[in-house]
TIVO-652387 format. One record per residue: residue number from 1; x, y negated, z of N, C-alpha, C in turn. Coordinates in nm, 2 decimals. Example, Ala and Ser with C-alpha at 12.3 -4.5 7.8 and 13.67 -1.06 7.14 Angstrom:
2
SITE keke   n.c1   n.c2   n.c3  ca.c1  ca.c2  ca.c3   c.c1   c.c2   c.c3
SITE    1   1.32   0.57   0.78   1.23   0.45   0.78   1.32   0.33   0.78
SITE    2   1.28   0.22   0.71   1.37   0.11   0.71   1.29   0.00   0.79
This chain:
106
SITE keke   n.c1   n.c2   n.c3  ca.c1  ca.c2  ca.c3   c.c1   c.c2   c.c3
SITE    1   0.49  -1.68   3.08   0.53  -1.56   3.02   0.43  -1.51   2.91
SITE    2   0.32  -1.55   2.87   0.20  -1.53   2.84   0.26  -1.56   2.70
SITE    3   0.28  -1.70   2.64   0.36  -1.75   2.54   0.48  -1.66   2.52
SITE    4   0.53  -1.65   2.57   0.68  -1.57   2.56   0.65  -1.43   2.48
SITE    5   0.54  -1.35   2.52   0.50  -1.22   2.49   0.41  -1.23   2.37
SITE    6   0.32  -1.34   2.32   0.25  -1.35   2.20   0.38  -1.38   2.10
SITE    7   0.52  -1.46   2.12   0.60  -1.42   2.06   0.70  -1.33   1.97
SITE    8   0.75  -1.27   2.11   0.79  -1.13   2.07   0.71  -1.01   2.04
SITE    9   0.60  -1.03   2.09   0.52  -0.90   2.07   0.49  -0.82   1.93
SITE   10   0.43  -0.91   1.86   0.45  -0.88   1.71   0.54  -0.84   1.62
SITE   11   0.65  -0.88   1.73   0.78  -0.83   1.64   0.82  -0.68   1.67
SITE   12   0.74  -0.65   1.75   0.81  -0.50   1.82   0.70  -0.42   1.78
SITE   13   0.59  -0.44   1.74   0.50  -0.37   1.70   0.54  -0.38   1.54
SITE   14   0.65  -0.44   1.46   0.62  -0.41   1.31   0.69  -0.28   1.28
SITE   15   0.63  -0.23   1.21   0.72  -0.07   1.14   0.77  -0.11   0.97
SITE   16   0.83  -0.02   0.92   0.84  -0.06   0.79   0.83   0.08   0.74
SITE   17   0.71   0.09   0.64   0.61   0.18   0.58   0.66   0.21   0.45
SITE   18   0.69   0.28   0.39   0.70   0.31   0.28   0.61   0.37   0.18
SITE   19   0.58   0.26   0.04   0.45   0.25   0.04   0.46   0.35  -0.13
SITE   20   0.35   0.39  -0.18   0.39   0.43  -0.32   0.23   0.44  -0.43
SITE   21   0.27   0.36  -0.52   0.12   0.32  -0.56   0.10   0.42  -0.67
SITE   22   0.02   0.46  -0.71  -0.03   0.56  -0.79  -0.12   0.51  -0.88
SITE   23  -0.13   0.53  -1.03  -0.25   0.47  -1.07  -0.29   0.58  -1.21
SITE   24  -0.41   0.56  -1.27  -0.40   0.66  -1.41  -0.37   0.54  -1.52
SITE   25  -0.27   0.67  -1.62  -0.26   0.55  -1.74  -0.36   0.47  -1.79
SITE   26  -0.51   0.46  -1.77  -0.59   0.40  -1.86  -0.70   0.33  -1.73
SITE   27  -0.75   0.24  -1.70  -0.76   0.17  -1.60  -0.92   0.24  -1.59
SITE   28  -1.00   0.24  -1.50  -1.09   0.32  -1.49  -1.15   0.45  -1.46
SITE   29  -1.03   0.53  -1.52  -1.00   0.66  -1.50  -0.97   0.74  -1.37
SITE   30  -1.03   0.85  -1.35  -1.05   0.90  -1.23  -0.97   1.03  -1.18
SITE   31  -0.88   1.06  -1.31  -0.80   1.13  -1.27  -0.65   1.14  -1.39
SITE   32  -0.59   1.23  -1.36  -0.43   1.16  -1.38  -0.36   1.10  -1.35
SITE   33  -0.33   1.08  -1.20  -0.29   0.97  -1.13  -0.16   0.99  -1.15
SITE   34  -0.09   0.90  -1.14   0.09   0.91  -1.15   0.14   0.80  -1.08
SITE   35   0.25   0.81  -0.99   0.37   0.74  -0.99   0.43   0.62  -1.03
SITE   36   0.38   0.48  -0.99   0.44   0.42  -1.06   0.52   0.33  -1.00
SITE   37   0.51   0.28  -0.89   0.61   0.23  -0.77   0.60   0.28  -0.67
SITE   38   0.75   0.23  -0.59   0.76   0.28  -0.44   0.81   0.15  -0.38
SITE   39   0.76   0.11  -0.29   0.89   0.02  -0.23   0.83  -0.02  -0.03
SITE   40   0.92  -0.02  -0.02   0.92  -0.05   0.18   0.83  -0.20   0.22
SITE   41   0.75  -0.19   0.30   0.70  -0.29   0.35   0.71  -0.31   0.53
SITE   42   0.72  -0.44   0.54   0.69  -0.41   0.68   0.58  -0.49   0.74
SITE   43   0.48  -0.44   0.81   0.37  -0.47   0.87   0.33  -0.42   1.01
SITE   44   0.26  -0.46   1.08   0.23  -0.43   1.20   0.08  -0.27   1.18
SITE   45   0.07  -0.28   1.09  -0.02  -0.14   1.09  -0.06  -0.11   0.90
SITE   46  -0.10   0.01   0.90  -0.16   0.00   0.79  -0.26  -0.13   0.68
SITE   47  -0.34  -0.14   0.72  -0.37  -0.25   0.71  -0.32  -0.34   0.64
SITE   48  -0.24  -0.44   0.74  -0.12  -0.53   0.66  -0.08  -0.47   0.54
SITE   49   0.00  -0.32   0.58   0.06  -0.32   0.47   0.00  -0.28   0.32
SITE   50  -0.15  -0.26   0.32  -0.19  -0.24   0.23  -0.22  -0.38   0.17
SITE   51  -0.27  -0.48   0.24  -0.26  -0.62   0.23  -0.15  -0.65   0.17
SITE   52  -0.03  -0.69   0.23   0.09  -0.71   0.18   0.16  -0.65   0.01
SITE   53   0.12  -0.52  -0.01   0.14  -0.46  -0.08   0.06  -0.49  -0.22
SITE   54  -0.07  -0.54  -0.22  -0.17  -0.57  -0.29  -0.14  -0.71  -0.36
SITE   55  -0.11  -0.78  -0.24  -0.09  -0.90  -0.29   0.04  -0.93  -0.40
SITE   56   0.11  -0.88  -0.33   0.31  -0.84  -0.42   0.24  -0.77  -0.55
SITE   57   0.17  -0.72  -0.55   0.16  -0.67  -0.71   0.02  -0.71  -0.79
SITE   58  -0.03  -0.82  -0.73  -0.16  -0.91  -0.76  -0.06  -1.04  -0.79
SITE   59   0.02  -1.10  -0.77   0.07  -1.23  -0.77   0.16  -1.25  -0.85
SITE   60   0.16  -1.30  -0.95   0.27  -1.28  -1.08   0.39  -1.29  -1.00
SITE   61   0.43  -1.40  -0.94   0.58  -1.47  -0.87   0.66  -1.35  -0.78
SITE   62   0.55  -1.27  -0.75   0.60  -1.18  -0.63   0.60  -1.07  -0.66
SITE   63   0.57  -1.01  -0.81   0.57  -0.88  -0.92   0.71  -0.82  -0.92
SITE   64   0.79  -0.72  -0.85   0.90  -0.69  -0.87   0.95  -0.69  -1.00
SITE   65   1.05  -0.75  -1.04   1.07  -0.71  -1.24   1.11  -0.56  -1.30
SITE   66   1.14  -0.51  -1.21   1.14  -0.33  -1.26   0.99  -0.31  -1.25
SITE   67   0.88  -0.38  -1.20   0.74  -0.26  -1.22   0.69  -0.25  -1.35
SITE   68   0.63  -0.13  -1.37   0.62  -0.12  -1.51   0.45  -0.11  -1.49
SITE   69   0.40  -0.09  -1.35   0.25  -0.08  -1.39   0.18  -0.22  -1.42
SITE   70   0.03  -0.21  -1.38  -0.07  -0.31  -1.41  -0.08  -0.32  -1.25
SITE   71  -0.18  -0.47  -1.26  -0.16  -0.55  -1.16  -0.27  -0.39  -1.08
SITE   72  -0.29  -0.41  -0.94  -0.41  -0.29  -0.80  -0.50  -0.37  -0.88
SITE   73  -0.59  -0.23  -0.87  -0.72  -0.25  -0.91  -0.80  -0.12  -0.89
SITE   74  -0.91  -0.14  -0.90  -1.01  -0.11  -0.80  -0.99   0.11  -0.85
SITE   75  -0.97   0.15  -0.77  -0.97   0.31  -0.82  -0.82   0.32  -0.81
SITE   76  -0.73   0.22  -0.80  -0.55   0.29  -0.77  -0.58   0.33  -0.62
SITE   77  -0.44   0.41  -0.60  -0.44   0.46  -0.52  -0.27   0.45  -0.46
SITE   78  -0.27   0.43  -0.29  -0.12   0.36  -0.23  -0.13   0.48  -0.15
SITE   79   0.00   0.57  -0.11   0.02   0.69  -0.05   0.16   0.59   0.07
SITE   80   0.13   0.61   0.20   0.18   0.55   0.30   0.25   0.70   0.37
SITE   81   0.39   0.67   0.35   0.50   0.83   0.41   0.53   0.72   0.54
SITE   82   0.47   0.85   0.66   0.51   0.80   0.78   0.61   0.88   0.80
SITE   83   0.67   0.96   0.75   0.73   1.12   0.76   0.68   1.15   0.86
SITE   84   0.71   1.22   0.94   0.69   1.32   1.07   0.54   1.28   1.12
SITE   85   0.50   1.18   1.13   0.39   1.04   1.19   0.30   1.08   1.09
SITE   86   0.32   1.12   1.00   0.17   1.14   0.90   0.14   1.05   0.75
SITE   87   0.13   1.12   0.64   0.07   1.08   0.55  -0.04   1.05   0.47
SITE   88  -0.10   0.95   0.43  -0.18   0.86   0.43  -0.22   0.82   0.29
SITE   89  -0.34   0.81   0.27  -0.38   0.83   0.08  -0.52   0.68   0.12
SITE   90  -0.50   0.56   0.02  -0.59   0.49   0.03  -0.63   0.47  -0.08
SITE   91  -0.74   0.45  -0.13  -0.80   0.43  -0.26  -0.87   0.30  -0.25
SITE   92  -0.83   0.18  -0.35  -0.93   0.06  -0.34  -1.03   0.08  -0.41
SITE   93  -1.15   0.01  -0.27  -1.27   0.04  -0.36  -1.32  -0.08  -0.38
SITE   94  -1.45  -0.09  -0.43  -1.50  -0.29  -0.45  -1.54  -0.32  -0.33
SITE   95  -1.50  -0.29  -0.23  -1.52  -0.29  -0.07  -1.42  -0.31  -0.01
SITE   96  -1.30  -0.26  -0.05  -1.17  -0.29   0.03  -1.11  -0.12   0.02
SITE   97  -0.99  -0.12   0.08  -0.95   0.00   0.11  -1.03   0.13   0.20
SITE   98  -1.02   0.26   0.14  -1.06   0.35   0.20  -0.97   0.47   0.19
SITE   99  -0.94   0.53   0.30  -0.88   0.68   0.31  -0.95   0.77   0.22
SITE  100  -0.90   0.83   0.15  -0.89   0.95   0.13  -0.79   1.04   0.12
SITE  101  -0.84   1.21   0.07  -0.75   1.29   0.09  -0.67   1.29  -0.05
SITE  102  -0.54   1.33  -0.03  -0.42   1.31  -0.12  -0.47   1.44  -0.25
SITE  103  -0.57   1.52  -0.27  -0.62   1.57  -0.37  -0.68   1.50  -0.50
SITE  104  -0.75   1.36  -0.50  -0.71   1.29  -0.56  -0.59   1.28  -0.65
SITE  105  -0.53   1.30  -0.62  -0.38   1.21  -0.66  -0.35   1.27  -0.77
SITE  106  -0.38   1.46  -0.74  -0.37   1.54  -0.88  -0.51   1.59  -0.96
C-alpha cells in the first residue's frame, strides 16, 4: 500500500493557484508596479508554483504568446489569490523568493 499512496498522494495534494505577476515598466525599479499577467498553475504548494511560474516565463518555448512583459527578474513581484484561504505577495530576490506585504505593489 505504501507504493499505492506515494502515487496517488501527490495528486490530491495539488491545488491550482492563480498566479499574477507584477513588474515596473523599467527593470530595476522599485516602485510602479503593474499588472502584467495572470494565469492558473497547478502545484502542490506555493513553492512549486512560484517555480513553475518562473520557469513558463524564463523559457522562451513555454512564454505564453499574449505576454507582453519581460522575462522574472530579480525585484518582480507574483501575487498568489487563494480567495477565502489567503493572499500572498512574493518578491524575487538574488536569493530566491520572499514574502512580502502587498504594499509594495503600489
Amino acid at each position: 500500500m505504501p507504493l499505492l499512496e506515494k502515487i496517488i498522494r501527490p495528486k490530491l495534494l495539488r491545488s491550482t493557484y492563480d498566479m499574477t505577476i507584477f513588474q515596473t515598466p523599467k527593470y530595476g525599479e522599485d516602485k510602479g508596479y503593474e499588472e502584467v499577467y495572470r494565469i492558473s498553475v497547478e502545484a502542490n504548494n506555493h513553492e512549486e508554483a512560484l517555480y513553475k511560474t518562473f520557469r513558463t516565463f524564463n523559457v522562451p518555448d513555454l512564454v505564453p504568446k499574449d505576454y507582453q512583459g519581460r522575462y522574472i527578474a530579480t525585484r518582480d513581484i507574483i501575487f498568489i489569490d487563494e480567495g477565502r484561504r489567503g493572499h500572498y505577495y512574493y518578491r524575487l530576490q538574488p536569493n530566491g523568493w520572499k514574502r512580502v506585504n502587498r504594499i509594495l505593489i503600489h
